[in-house]
C-alpha positions as CSV (number, residue, x, y, z in Angstrom):
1,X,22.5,-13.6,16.0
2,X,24.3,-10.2,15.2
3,X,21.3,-8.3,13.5
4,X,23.2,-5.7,12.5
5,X,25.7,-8.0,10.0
6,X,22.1,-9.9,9.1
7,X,21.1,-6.3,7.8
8,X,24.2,-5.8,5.9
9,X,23.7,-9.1,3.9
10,X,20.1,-8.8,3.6
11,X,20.4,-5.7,1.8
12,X,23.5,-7.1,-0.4
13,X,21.5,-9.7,-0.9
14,X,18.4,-8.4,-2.1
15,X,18.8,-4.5,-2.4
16,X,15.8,-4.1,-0.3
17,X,16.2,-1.2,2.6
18,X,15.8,-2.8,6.0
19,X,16.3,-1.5,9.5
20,X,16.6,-3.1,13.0
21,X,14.9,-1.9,15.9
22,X,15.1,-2.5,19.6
23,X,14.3,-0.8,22.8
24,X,11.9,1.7,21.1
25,X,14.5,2.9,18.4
26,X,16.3,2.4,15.4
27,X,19.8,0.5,16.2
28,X,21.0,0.5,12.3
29,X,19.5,0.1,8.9
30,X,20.8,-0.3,5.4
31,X,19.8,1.0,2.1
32,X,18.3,4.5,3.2
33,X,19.5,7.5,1.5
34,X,20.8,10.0,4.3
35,X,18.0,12.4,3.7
36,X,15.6,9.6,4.2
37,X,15.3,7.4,7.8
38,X,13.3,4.4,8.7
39,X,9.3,5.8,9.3
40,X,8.8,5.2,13.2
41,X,5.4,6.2,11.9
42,X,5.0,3.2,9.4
43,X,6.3,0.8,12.1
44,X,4.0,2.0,14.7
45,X,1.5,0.6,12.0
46,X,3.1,-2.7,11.9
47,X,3.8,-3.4,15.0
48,X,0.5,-3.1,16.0
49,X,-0.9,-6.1,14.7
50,X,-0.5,-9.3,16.6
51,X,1.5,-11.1,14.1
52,X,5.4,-11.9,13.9
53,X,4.9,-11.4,10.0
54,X,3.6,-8.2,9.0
55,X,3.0,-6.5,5.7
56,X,1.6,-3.3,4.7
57,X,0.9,-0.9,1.5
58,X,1.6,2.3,3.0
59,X,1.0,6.3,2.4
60,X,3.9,6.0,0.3
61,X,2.5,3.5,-2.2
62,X,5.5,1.2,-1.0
63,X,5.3,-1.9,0.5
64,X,6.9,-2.6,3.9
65,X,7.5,-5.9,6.3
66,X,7.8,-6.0,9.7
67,X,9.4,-9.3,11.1
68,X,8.8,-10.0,15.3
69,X,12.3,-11.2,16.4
70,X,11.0,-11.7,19.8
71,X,7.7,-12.7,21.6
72,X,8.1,-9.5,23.5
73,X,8.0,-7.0,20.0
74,X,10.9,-5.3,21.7
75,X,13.3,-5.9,18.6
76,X,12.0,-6.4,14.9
77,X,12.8,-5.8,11.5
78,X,11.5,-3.3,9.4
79,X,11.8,-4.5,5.9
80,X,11.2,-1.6,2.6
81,X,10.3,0.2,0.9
82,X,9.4,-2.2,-2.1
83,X,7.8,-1.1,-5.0
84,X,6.0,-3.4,-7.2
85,X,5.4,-1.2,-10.4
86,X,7.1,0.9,-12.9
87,X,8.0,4.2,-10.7
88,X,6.5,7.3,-12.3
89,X,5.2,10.5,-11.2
90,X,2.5,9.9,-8.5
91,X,5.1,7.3,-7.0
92,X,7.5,9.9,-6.5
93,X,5.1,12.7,-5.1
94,X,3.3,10.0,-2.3
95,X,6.6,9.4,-1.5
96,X,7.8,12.8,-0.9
97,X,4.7,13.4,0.7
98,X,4.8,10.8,2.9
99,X,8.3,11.5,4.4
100,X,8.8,14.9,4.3
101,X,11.3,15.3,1.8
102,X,11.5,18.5,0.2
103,X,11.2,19.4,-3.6
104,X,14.9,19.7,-4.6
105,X,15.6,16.0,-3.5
106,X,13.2,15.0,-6.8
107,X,16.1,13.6,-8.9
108,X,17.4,12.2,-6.3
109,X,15.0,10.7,-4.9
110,X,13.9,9.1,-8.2
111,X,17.2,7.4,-8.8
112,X,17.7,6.6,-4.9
113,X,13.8,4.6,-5.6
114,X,15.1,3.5,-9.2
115,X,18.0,1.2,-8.0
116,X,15.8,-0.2,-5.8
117,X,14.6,-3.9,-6.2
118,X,11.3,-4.8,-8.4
119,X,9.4,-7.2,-6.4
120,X,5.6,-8.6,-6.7
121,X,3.7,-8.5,-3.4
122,X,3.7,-12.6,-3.6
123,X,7.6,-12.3,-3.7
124,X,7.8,-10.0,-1.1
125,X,5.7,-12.3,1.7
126,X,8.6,-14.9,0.2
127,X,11.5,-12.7,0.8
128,X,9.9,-11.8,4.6
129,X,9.8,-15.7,4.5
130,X,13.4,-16.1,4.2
131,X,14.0,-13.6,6.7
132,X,11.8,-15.0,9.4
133,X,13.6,-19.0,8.8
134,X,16.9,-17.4,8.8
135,X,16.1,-16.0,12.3
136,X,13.9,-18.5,13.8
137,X,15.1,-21.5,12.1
138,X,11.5,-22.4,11.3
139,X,9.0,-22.1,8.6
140,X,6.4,-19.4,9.4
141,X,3.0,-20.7,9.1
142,X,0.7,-19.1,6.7
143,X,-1.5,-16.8,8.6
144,X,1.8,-15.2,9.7
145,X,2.3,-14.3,6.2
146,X,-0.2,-12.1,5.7
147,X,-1.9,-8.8,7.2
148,X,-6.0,-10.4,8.2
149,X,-7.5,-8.3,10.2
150,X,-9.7,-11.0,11.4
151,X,-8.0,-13.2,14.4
152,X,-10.3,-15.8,13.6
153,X,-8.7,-16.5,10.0
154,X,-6.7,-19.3,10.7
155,X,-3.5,-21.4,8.8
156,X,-5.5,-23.5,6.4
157,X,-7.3,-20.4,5.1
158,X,-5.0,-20.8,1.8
159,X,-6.2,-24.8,2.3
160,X,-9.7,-24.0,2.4
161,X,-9.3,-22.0,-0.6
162,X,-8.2,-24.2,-2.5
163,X,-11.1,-26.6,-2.2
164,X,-13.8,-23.7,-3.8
165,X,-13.3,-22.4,-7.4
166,X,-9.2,-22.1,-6.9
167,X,-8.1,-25.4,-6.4
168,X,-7.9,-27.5,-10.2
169,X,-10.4,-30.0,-10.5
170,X,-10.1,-33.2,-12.6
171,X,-13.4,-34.0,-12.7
172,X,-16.1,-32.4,-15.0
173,X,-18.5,-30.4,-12.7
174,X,-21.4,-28.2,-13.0
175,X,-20.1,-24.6,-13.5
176,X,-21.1,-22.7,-9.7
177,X,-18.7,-20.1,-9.2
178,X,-20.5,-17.3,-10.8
179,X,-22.6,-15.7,-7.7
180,X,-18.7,-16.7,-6.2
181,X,-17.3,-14.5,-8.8
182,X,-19.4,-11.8,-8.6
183,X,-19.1,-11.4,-4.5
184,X,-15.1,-11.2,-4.6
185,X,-15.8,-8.3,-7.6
186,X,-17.6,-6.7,-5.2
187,X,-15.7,-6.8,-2.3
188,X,-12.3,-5.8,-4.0
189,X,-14.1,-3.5,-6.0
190,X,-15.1,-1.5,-3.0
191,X,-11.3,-1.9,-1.4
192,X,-12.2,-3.7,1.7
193,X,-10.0,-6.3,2.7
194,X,-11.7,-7.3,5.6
195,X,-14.9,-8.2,4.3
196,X,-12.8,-9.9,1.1
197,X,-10.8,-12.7,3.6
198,X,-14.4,-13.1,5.5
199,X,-16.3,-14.1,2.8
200,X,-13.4,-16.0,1.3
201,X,-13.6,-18.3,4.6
202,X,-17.1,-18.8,5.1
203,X,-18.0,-19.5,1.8
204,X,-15.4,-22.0,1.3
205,X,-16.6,-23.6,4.7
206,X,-20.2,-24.1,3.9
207,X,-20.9,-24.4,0.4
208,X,-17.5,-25.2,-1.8
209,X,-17.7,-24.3,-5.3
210,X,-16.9,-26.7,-8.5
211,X,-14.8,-25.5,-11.5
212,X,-15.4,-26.6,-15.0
213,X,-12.4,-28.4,-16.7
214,X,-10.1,-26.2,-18.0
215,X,-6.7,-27.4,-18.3
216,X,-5.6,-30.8,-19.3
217,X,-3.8,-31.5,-15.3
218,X,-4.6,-30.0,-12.4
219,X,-1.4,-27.8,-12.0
220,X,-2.6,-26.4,-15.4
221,X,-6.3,-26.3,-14.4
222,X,-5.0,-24.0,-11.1
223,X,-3.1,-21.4,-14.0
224,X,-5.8,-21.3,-15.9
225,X,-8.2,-20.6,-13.4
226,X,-5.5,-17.9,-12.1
227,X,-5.1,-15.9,-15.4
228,X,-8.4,-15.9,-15.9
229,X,-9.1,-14.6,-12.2
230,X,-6.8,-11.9,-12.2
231,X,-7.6,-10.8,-15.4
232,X,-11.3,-10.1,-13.8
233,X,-10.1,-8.3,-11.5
234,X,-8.0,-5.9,-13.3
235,X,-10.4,-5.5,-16.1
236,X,-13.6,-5.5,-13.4
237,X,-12.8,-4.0,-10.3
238,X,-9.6,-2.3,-10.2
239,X,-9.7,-0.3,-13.2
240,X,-13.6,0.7,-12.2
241,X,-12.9,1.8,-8.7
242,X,-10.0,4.1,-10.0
243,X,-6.7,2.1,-10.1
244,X,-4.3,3.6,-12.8
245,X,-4.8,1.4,-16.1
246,X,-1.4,1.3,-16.8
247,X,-1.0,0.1,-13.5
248,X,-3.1,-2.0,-13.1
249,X,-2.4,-3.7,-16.5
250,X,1.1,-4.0,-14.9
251,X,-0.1,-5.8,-11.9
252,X,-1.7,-8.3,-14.3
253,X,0.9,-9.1,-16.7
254,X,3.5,-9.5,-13.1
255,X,0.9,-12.0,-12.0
256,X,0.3,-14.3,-14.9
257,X,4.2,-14.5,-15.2
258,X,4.5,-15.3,-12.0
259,X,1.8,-17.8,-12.1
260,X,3.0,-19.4,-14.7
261,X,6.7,-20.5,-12.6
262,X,5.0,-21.8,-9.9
263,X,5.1,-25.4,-10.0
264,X,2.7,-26.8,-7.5
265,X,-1.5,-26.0,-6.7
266,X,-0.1,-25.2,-3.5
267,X,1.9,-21.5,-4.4
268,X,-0.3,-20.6,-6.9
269,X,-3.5,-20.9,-4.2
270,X,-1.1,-18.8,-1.9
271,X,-0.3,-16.5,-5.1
272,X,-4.2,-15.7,-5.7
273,X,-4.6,-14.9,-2.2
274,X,-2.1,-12.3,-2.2
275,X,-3.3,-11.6,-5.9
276,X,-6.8,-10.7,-4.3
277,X,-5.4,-8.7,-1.0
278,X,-3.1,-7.0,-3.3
279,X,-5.6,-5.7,-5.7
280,X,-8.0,-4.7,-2.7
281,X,-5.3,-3.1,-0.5
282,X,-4.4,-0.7,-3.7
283,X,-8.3,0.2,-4.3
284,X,-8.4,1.0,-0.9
285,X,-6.1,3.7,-1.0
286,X,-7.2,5.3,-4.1
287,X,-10.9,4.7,-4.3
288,X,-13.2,7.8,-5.0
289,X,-15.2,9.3,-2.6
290,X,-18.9,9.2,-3.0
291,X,-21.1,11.4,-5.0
292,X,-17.4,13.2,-6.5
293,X,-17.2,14.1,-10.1
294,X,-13.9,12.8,-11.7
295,X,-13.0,16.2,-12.7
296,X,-13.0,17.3,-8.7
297,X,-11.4,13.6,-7.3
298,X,-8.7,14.4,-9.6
299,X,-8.5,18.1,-8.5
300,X,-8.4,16.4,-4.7
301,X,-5.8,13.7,-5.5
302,X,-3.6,16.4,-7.7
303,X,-3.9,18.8,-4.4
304,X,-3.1,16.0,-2.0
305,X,-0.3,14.6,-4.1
306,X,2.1,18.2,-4.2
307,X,1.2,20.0,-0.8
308,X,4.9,20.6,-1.2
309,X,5.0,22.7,-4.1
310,X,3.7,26.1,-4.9
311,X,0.5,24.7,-6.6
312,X,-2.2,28.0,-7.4
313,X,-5.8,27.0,-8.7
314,X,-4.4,27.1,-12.5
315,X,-1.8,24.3,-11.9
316,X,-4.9,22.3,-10.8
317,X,-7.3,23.3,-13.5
318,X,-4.4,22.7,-16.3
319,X,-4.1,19.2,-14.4
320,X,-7.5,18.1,-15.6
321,X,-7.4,20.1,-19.0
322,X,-10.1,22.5,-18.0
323,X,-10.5,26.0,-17.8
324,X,-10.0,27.8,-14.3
325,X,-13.8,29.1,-14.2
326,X,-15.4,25.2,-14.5
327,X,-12.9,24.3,-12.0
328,X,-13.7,26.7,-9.4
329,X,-17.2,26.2,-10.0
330,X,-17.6,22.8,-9.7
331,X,-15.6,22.5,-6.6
332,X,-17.2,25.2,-4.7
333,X,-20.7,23.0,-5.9
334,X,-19.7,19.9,-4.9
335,X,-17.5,20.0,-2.0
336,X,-19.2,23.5,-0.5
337,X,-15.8,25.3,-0.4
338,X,-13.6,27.0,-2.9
339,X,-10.2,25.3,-4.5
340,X,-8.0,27.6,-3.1
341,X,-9.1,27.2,0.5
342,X,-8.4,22.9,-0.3
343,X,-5.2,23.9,-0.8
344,X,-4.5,26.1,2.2
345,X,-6.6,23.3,4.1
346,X,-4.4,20.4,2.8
347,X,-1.1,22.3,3.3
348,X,-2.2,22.8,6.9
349,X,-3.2,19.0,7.1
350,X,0.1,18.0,6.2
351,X,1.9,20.4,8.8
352,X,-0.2,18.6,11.2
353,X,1.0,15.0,10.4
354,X,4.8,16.9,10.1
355,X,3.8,18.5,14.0
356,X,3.3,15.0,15.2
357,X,5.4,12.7,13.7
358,X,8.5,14.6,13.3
359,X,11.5,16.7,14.5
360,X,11.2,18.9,12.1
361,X,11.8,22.8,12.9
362,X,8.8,25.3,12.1
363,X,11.0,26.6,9.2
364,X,11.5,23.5,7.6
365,X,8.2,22.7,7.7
366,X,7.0,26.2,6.3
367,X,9.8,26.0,3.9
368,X,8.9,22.6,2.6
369,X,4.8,23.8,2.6
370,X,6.2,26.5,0.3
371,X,4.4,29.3,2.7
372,X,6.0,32.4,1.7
373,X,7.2,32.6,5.1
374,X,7.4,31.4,8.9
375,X,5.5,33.9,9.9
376,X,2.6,33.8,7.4
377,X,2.7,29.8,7.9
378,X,2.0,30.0,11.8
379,X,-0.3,32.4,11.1
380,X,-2.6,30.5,8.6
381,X,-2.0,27.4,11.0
382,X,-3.4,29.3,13.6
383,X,-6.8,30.6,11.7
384,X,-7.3,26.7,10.8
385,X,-6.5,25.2,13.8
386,X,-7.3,27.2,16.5
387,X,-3.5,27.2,18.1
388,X,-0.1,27.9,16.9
389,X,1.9,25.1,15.7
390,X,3.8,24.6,18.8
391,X,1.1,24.0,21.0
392,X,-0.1,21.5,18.5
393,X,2.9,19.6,18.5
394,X,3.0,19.8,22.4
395,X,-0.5,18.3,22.3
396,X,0.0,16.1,19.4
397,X,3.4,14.7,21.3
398,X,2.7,13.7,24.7
């Protein structure tokens, strides 16, 4: 197969970026911006898990695929960034973040992620799918289609699933799923996926659950159960643990649409999988650290979130409508070190991932840090680190 024509159409055909890789580099991709290239960092992530079918929610808050093309994992495709939501602010500056790209490419880069396609994480397993039986001219089995952690999660986890408190039942039963209930709460709630698709199998194995009737066929029964489910877990877990409301209210009305045009018990199982690993992925990434205030998380996660602007302690105190002396003092309480030195800290952080995973000249990197100059940047690198930046990238790099 020519890969690089099956990249062409692919991205024609669903205005997703994707890029082929072989021999340890990028051979051509379609649908990146030219101040934006395929992550070698995000596909070293992908790549490696063990599976020919890979997804991941990344630094970016994007989704990406990677799809094995070989048994070897010398060629693949890198499939994304896919966004799921409305794109807004934070979107933007994770992004930015994420790959280095510097302040005046804003607009840009806001349009580039606008025209972008607006897929569900459900539909974007389907669309890596596709791409796998176009290649292989075989249906990928369902442990390929998702990122377990656990090797011993096998194909007929969606199957034995189905049999507990997600599969429509006919019969009256005896209502048992609330201890059930509770459990997954937990576990999503506290953004562990692992723990989520181990409990999901061994409960299912030794003690399946019964579901009152509610629906009038068991297709209907399996929706119903659904809505009501991720409902829970919006309402429940996510919004508790710190997912955006907004958000997460968006994430709830895409499932229950979704939901509703599936036709058989089957997809809609599949679809409250990847509902629940969804929802737990995205806690993950944003949950609070213990024993933090919600005045200083949001001082962290504002800091974090524009390391490549010329932030000062009043951008950050205006961020959380409070004045500058409350702010300083209950971060210096509760963390043990003052705002400003976060902010030197997290700008030095970031020249560190920048050091390591990129190219990028000592300049640009000061430059895009907003350090008033090259000079001043090495210098503060130095203080924090303990060497100069090029001897961290030598280090970093071998």
């Amino acid at each position: 197969m020519n890969y690089n024509d099956f990249c062409q159409l692919f991205y024609a055909a669903h205005n997703i970026p994707i890029a082929y890789f072989k021999d340890s580099q990028f051979i051509s991709f379609c649908g990146y911006p030219d101040y934006f290239s395929p992550s070698i960092q995000i596909f070293d992530q992908l790549s490696a898990s063990n599976k020919i079918i890979t997804t991941s929610l990344a630094d970016d808050n994007c989704y990406y695929g990677l799809v094995q093309l070989n048994a070897g994992k010398d060629t693949s495709l890198l499939i994304g960034p896919v966004i799921s939501s409305m794109l807004n602010e934070e979107i933007i500056h994770s992004f930015m973040r994420a790959h280095s790209i510097p302040s005046g490419k804003k607009n840009k880069l806001a349009d580039d992620l606008n025209r972008l396609a607006r897929v569900s994480y459900h539909q974007f397993t389907n669309i890596l799918s596709m791409a796998f039986f176009t290649i292989h001219r075989k249906k990928p089995a369902l442990e390929d289609l998702y990122s377990i952690a656990n090797p011993n999660l096998k194909k007929d986890i969606a199957k034995k699933v189905s049999h507990s408190s997600y599969e429509a039942r006919e019969e009256q039963n005896i209502h048992g799923t609330y201890v059930l209930e509770q459990q997954i709460l937990s576990y999503v709630k506290s953004g562990n996926v692992a723990q989520l698709e181990n409990f999901l199998l061994q409960h299912v194995k030794n003690q399946p659950l019964s579901e009152g009737t509610v629906g009038d066929s068991p297709l209907r029964q399996a929706k119903n159960i659904f809505l009501g489910q991720v409902a829970t877990i919006g309402k429940f877990a996510a919004i508790p643990a710190g997912l955006d409301i907004e958000l997460t209210y968006q994430l709830i009305d895409q499932y229950s649409l979704e939901c509703e045009r599936l036709q058989t018990i089957f997809d809609i199982t599949s679809l409250q999988y990847n509902m629940l690993v969804d929802f737990t992925k995205r806690i993950s990434e944003k949950m609070t650290p213990s024993g933090l205030s919600k005045d200083v998380y949001s001082c962290i996660q504002f800091v974090n979130g524009h390391v490549n602007e010329n932030i000062s302690v009043d951008d950050v105190s205006n961020h959380i409508h409070r004045s500058r002396s409350y702010t300083l003092s209950h971060f210096k309480e509760e963390l043990g070190f003052n705002l400003g030195e976060y902010i030197t800290h997290a700008k030095i952080q970031e020249a560190k991932s920048l050091l390591t995973f990129t190219d990028k000249s000592l300049s640009e990197i000061s430059n895009y840090l907003c350090f008033s100059s090259q000079s001043y940047f090495q210098n503060v690198f130095k203080k924090i680190a303990g060497e100069t930046p090029l001897s961290y990238r030598k280090k970093t790099q071998k």
